[in-house]
C-alpha positions as CSV (number, residue, x, y, z in Angstrom):
1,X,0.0,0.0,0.0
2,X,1.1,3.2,-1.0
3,X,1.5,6.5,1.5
4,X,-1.8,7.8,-0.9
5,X,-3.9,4.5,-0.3
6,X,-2.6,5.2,3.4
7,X,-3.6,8.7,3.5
8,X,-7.3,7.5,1.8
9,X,-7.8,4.9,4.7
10,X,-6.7,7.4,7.4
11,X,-9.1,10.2,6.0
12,X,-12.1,7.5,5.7
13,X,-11.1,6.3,9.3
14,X,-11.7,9.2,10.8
15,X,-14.7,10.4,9.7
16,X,-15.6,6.8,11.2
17,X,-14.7,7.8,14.7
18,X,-16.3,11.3,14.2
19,X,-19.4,9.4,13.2
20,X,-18.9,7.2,16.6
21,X,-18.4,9.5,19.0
22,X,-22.0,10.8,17.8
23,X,-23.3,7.4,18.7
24,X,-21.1,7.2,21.9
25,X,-22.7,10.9,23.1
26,X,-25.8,9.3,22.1
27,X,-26.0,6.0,23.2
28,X,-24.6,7.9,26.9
29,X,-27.0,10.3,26.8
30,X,-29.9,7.6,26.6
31,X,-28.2,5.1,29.2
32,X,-27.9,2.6,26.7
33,X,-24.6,0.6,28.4
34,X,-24.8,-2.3,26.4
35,X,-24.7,-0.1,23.1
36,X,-22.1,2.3,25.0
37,X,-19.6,-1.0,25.5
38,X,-20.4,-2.1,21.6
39,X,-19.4,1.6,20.6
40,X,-16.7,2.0,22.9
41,X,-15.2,-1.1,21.7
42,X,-15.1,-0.3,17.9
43,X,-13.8,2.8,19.0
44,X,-10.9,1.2,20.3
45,X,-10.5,-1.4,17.4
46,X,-11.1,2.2,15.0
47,X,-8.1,3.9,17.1
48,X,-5.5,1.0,17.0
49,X,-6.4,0.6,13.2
50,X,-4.9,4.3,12.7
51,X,-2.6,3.4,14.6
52,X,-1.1,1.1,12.7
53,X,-1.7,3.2,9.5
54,X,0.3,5.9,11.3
55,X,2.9,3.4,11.7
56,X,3.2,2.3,7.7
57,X,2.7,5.9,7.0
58,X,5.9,6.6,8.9
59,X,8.0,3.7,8.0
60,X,7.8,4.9,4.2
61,X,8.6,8.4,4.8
């Protein structure tokens, strides 16, 4: 994958976690705790994800 595709991914990536932390206020706003863990866990499957795009990103600069 190239730094462009990488860049592409990133982008789309975080609009995803902009569109999840709606859900999170949302879903904690309503007291829905078994949607709250659900969200809170892609969250953190969204966040290691750019992670390691960061880290690709980085290793061909």
């Amino acid at each position: 994958m190239n730094s462009k595709e990488l860049d592409e991914k990133l982008v789309r990536l975080v609009n995803d976690l902009e569109e999840l932390s709606q859900a999170i206020s949302r879903a904690n706003r309503d007291n829905d705790s078994e949607e709250l863990a659900k969200l809170l866990k892609k969250r953190t499957e969204l966040e290691a994800e750019c992670k390691e795009i960061e880290r690709k990103r980085y290793e061909l600069s």
